[in-house]
KEKE-3310 file (N, C-alpha, C; in steps of 0.2 Angstrom, whole numbers, plus 5000, padded with zeros to 4 digits):
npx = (5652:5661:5660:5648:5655:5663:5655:5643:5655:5657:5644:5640:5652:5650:5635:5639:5647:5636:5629:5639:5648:5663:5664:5673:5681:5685:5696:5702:5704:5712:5725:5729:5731:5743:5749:5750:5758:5753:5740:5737:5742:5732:5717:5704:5693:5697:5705:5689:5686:5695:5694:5681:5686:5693:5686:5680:5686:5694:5682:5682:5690:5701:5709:5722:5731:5748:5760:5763:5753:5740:5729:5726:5730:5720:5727:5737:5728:5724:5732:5740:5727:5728:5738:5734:5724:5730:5741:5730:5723:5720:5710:5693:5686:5694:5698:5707:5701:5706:5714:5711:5714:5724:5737:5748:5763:5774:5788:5799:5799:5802:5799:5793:5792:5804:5814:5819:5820:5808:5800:5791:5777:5767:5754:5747:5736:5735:5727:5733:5740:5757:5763:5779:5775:5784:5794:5787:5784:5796:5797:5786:5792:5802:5797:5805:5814:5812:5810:5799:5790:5777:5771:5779:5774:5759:5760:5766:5755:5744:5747:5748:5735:5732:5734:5725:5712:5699:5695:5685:5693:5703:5715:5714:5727:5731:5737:5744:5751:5757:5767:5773:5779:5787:5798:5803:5807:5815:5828:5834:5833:5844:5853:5855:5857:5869:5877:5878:5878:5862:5846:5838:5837:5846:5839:5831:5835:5834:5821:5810:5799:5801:5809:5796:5790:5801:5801:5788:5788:5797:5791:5782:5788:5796:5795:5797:5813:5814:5805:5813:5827:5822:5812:5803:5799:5794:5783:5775:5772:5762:5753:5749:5745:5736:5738:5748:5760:5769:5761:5754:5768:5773:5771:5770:5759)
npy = (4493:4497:4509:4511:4509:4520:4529:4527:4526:4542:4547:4542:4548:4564:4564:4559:4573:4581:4577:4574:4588:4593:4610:4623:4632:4649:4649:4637:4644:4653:4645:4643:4656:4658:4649:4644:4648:4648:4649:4660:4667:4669:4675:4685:4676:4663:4658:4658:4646:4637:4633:4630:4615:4610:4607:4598:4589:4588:4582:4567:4561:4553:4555:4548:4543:4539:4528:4533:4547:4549:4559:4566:4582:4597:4607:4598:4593:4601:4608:4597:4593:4605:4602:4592:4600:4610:4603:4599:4607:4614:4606:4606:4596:4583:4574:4565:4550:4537:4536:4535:4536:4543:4543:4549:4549:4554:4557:4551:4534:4518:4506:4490:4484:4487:4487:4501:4517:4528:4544:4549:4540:4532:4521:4512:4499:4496:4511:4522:4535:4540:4554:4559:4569:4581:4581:4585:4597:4604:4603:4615:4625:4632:4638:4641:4631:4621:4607:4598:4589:4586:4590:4582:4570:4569:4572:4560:4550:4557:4552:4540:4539:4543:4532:4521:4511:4506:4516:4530:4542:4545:4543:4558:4567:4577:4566:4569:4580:4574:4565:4575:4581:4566:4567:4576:4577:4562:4568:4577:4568:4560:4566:4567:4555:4555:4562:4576:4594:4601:4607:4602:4593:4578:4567:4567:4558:4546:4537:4538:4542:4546:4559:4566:4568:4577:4586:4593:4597:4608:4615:4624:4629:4635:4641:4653:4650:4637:4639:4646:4642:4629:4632:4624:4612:4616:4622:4612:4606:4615:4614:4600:4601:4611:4624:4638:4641:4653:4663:4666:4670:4683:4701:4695:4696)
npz = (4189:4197:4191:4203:4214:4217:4219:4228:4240:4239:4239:4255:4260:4258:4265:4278:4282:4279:4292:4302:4303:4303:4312:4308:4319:4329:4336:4329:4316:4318:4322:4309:4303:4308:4312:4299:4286:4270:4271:4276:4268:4258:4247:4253:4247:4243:4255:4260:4251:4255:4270:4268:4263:4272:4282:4276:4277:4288:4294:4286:4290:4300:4312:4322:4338:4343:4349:4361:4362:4367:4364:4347:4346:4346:4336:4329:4321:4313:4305:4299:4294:4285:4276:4269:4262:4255:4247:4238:4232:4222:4215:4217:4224:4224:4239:4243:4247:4251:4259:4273:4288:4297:4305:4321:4327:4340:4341:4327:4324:4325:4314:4313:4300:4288:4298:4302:4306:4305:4297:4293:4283:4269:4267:4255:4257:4269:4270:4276:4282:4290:4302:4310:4321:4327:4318:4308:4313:4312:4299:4296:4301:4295:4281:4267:4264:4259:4263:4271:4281:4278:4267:4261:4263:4260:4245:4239:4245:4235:4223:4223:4226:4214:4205:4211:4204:4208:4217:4226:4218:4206:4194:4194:4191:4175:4163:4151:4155:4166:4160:4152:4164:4170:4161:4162:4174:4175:4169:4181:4192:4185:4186:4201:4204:4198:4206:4201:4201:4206:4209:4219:4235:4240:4243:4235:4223:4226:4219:4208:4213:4227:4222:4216:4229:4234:4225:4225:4239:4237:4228:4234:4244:4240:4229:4218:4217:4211:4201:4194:4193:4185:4174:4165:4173:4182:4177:4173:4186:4190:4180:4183:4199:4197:4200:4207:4217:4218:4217:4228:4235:4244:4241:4225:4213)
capx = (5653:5667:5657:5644:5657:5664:5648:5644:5658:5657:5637:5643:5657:5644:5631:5645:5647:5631:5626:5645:5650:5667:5665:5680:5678:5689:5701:5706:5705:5718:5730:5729:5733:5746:5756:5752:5760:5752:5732:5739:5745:5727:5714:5697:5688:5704:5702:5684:5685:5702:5689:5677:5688:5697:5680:5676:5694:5692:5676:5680:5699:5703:5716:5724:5739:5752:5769:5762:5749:5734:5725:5726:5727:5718:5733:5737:5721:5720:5739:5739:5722:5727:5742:5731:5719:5735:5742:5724:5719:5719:5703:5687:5684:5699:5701:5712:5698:5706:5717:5705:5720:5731:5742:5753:5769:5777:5795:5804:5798:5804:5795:5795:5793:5807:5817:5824:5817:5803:5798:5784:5774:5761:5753:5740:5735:5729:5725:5733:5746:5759:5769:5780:5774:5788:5798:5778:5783:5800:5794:5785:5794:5806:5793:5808:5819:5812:5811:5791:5787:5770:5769:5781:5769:5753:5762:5766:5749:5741:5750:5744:5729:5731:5736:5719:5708:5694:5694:5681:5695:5709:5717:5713:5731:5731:5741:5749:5755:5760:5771:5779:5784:5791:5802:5808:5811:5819:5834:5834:5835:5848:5859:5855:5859:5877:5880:5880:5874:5855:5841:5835:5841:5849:5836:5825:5837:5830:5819:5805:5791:5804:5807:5791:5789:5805:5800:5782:5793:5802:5786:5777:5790:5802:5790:5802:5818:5812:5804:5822:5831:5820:5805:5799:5798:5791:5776:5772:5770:5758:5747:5747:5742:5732:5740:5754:5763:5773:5754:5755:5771:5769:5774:5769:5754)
capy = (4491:4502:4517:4513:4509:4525:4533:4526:4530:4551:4547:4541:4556:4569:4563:4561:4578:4585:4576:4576:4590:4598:4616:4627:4639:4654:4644:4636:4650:4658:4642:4643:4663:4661:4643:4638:4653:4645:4651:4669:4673:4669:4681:4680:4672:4657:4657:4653:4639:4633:4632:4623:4609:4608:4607:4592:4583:4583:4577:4565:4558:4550:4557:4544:4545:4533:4532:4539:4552:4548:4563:4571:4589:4602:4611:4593:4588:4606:4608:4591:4591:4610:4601:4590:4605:4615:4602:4596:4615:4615:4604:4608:4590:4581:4574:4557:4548:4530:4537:4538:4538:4548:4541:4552:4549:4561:4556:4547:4530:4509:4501:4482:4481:4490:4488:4507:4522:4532:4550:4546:4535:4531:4513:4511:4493:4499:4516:4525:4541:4542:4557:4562:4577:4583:4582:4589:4605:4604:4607:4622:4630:4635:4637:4642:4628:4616:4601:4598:4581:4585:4589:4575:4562:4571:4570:4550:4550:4561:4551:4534:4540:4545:4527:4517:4511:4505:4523:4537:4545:4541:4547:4565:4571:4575:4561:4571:4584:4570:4562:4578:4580:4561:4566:4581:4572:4560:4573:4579:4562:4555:4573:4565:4550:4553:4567:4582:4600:4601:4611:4596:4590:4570:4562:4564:4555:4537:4535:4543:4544:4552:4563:4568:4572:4582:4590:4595:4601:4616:4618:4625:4630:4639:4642:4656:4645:4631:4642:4651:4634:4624:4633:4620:4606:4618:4621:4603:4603:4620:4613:4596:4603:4614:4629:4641:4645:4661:4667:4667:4673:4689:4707:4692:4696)
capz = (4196:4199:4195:4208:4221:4218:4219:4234:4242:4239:4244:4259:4264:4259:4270:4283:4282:4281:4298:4307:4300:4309:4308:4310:4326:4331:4336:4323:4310:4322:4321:4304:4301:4315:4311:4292:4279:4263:4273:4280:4259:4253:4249:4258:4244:4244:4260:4263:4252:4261:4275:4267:4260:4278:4285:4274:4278:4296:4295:4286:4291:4308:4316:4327:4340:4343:4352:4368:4360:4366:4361:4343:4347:4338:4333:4325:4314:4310:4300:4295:4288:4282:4271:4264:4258:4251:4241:4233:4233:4213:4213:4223:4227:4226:4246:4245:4251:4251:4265:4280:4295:4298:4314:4323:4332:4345:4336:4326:4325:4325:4309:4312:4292:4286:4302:4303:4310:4301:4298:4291:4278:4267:4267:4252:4260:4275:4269:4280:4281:4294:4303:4316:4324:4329:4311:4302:4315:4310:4292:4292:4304:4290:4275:4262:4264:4253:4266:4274:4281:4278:4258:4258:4263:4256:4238:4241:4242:4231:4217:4224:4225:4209:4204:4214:4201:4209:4223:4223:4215:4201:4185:4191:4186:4170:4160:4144:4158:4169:4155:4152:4169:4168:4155:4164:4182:4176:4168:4187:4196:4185:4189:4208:4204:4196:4210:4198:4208:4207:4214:4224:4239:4239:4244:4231:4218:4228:4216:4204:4217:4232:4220:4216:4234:4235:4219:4228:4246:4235:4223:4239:4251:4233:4219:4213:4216:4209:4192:4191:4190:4177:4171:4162:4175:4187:4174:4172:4191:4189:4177:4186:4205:4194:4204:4205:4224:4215:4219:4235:4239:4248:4236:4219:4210)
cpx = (5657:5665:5651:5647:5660:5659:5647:5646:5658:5649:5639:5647:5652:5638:5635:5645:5642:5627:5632:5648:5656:5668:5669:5677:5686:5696:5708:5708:5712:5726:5733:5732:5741:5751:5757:5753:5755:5743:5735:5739:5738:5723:5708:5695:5690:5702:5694:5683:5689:5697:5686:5679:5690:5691:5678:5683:5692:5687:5677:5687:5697:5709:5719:5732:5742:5760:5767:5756:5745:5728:5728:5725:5723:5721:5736:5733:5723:5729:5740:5733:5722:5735:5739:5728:5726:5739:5735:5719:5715:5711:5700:5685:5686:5702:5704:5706:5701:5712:5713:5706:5722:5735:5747:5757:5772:5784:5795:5802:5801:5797:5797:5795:5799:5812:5822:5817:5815:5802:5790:5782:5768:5760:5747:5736:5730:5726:5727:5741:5750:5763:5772:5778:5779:5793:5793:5781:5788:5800:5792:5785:5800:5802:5799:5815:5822:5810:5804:5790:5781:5769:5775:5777:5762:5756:5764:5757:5741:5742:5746:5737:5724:5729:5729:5715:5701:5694:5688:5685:5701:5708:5716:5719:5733:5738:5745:5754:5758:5765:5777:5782:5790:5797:5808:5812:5814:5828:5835:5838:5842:5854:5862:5858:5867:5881:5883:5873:5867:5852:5839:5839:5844:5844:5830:5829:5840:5827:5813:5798:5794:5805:5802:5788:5794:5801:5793:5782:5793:5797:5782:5782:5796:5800:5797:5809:5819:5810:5811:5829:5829:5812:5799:5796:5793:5784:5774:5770:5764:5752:5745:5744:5738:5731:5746:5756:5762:5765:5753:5757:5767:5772:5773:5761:5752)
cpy = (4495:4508:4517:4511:4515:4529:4532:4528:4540:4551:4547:4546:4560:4569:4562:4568:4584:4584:4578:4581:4593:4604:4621:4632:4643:4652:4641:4638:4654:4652:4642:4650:4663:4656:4642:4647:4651:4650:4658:4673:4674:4674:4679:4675:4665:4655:4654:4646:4635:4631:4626:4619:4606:4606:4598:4585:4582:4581:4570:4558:4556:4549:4550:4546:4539:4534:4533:4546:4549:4550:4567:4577:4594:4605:4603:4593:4595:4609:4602:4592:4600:4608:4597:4595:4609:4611:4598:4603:4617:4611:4604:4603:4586:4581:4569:4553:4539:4532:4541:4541:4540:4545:4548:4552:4555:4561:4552:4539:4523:4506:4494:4479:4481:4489:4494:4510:4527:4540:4552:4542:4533:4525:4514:4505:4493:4509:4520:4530:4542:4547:4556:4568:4583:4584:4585:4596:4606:4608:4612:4627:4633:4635:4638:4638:4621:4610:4602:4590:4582:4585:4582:4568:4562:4571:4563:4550:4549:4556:4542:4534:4541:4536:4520:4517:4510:4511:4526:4542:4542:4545:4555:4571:4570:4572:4564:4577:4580:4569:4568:4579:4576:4565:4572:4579:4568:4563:4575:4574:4558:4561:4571:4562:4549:4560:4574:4588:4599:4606:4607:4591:4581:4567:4561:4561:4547:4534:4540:4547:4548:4557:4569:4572:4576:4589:4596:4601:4607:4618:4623:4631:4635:4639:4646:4656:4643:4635:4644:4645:4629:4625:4628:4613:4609:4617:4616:4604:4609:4617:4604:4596:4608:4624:4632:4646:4652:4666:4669:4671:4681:4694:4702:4694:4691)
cpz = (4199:4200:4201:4214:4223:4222:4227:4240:4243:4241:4252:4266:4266:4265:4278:4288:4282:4290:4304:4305:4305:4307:4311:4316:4325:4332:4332:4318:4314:4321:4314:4300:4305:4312:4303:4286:4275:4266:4273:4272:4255:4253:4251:4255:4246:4250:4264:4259:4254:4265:4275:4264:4266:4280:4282:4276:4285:4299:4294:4287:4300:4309:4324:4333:4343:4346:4358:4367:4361:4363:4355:4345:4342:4334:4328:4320:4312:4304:4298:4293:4283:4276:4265:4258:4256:4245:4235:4232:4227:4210:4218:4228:4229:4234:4250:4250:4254:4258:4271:4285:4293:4307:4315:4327:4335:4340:4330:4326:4323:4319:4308:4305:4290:4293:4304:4305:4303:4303:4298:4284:4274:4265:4263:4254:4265:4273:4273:4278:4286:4295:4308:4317:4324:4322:4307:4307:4313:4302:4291:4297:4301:4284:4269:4261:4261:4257:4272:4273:4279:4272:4257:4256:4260:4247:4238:4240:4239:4224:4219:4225:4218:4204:4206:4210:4202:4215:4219:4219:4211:4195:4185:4189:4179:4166:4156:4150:4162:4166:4154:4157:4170:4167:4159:4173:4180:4171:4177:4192:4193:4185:4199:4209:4203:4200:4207:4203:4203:4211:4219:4228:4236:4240:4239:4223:4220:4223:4216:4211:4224:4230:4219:4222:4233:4233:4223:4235:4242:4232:4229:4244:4245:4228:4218:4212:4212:4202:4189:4189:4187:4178:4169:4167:4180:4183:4173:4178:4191:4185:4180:4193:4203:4201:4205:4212:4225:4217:4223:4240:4241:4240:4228:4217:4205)
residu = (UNK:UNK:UNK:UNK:UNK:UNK:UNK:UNK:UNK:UNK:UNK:UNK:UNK:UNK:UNK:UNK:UNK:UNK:UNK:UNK:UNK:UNK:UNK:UNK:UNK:UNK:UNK:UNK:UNK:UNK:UNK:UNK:UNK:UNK:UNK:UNK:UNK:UNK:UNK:UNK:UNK:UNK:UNK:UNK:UNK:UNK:UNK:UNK:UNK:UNK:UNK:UNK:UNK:UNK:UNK:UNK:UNK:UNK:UNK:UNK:UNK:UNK:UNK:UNK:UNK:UNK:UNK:UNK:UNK:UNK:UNK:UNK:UNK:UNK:UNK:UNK:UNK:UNK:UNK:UNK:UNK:UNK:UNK:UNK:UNK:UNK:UNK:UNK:UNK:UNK:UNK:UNK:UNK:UNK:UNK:UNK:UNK:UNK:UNK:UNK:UNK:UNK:UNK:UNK:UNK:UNK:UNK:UNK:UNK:UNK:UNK:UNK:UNK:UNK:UNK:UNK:UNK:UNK:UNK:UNK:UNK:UNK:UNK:UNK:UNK:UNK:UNK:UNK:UNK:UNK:UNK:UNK:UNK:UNK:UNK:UNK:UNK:UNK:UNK:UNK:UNK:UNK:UNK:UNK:UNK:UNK:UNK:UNK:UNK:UNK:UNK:UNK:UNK:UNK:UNK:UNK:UNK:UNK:UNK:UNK:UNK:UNK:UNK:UNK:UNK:UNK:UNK:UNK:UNK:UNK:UNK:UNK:UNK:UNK:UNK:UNK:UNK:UNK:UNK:UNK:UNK:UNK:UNK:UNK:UNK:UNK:UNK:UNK:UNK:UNK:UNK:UNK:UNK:UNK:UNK:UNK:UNK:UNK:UNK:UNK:UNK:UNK:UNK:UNK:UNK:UNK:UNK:UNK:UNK:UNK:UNK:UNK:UNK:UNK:UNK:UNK:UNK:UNK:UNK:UNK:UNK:UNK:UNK:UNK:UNK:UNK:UNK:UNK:UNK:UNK:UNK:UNK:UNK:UNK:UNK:UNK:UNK:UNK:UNK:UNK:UNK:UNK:UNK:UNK:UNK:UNK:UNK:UNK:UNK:UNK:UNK:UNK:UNK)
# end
């Protein structure tokens, strides 16, 4: 039952995409060389499938706007749905499908659940991912500083996604690598937790899973930081994104 609801499902998208397809234009290749580092360091081949992954995202997401945003901009869908495709890079098909929305606030938001002000969020419930704009530009307008709303809330998730057992997708990080990670986060978080210096800002010593985002921020924005300060926790997250930044940088081969 499960696998033909999966099934379904990815029937479903694919066909989506073969009729609505959104296909990148001129345009948006330019915002993407111009605003998002992580596309500009890749080589053509990477790049064309960067394309065709992005291609299949904003097909198949629905960008909402909220707060006074009436319209998604294209410079919106196209760096939010190019974070998505950067942190699921590592798998060809890997594209959070149980997260369909994406909403977007101009600011800073009032959360009548939680009664405080939000940056953003991930609701497994409703399926949905929210940002603020304005804190998502914030992010990768210092790419080396370790702090990105956006891989924050695409690792949230990533990992919940990982966690949905009835989803088109689930369990695809691997487990014996997951586990090592475990072991190695929490020596990290419980350094956060008792206020001894760290690589990782304070707020990822909340608990395990804001960690994991933290950890994700620096993995992206300080691979060779992040490797020079605990080799071995970075490797867990290398063979768990099934990808390795350090690649990227610019002068790394």
């Amino acid at each position: 039952m499960i696998y033909s609801f999966r099934s379904a499902i990815w029937v479903l998208e694919e066909l989506r995409f073969k009729v609505f397809k959104r296909k990148l234009e001129k345009s948006d290749l330019e915002i993407l060389e111009n605003k998002f580092s992580y596309f500009s360091r890749l080589s053509n081949k990477h790049k064309r499938e960067f394309c065709e992954k992005l291609e299949m995202i904003l097909t198949t997401k629905e960008f909402i706007g909220r707060g006074g945003i009436r319209l998604v901009s294209q410079e919106m869908e196209i760096l939010i749905g190019a974070t998505i495709v950067m942190v699921t890079f590592g798998w060809k098909k890997i594209r959070l499908p149980h997260f369909k929305k994406i909403l977007v606030y101009p600011n800073a938001y009032y959360s009548t659940i939680s009664k405080t002000y939000h940056r953003g969020e991930v609701n497994p419930k409703l399926g949905i991912i929210v940002v603020s704009w304005n804190c998502f530009l914030e992010g990768i307008s210092d790419d080396h500083d370790g702090v990105n709303l956006g891989i924050h809330e695409i690792a949230h998730a990533l990992q919940l996604e990982n966690l949905i057992k009835s989803n088109a997708e689930s369990n695809f990080l691997d487990p014996v690598s997951f586990k090592e990670y475990s072991l190695l986060a929490k020596q990290e978080l419980e350094k956060l937790i008792s206020n001894q210096p760290s690589f990782f800002r304070k707020a990822g010593g909340i608990n395990e899973h804001e960690f994991f985002a933290v950890a994700l921020e620096n993995f992206f924005e300080r691979p060779l930081e992040f490797f020079n300060y605990n080799p071995p926790l970075y490797a867990t997250i290398v063979r768990l994104l099934r990808q390795d930044p350090r690649v990227w940088v610019k002068g790394q081969e």
